[in-house]
C-alpha positions in Angstrom: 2.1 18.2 -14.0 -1.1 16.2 -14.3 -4.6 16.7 -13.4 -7.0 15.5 -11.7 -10.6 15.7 -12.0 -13.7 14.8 -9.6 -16.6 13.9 -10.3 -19.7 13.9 -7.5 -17.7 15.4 -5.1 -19.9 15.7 -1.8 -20.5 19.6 -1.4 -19.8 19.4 3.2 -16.4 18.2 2.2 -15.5 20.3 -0.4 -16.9 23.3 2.2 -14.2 21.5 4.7 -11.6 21.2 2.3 -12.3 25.2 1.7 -12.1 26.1 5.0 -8.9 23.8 6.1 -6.9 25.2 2.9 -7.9 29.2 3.6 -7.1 28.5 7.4 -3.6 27.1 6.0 -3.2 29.7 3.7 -3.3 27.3 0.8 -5.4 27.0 -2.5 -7.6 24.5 -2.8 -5.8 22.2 -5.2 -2.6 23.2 -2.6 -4.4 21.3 0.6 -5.5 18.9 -1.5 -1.9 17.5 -2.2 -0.6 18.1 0.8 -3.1 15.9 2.8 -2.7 13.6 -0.1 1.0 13.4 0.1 0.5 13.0 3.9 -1.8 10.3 3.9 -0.5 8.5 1.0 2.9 8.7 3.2 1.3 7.3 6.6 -0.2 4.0 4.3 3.4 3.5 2.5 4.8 3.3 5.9 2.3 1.2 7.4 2.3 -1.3 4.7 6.0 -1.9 5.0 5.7 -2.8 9.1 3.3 -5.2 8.1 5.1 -6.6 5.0 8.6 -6.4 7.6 6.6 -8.1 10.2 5.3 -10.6 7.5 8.9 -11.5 6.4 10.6 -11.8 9.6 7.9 -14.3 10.9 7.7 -16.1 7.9 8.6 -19.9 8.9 10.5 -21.0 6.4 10.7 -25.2 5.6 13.6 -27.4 6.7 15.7 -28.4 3.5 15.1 -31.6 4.7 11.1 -31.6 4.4 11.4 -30.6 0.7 12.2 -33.4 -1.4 14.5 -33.1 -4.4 13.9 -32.7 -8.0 15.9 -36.0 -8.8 13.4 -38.1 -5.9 10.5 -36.4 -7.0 11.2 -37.9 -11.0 12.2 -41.6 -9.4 9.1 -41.4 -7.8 7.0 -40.4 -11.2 8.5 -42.7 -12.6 7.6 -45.5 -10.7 4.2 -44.9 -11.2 
């Protein structure tokens, strides 16, 4: 398992972190995953409504607005 280290950790929240953890009966490096994991699950979930939403209203071009490869080299061409 790896570790983590913190530097300049502000001293009120690592007293709030202390006190959340003993009133959950946790250790300190305990609470500290959990609202980790629980956070880190909320953004996961959040990010793929967006991307979901971003897909499904995606407009997507009519095949007949792209030209083709083969007009697109005529035209190069003829340059």
């Amino acid at each position: 398992m790896a570790t983590l280290h913190i530097r300049r950790f502000p001293e009120p929240l690592y007293h709030r972190l202390a006190k959340l953890a003993t009133q959950e009966r946790r250790s300190l490096s305990a609470e500290v995953v959990v609202l980790l994991e629980r956070e880190l699950s909320k953004w996961s979930k959040s990010q793929e409504k967006v991307l979901t939403a971003l897909d499904r209203w995606r407009l997507k071009p009519s095949r007949s607005a792209i030209p083709s490869s083969l007009e697109l080299l005529r035209a190069d061409r003829q340059r």
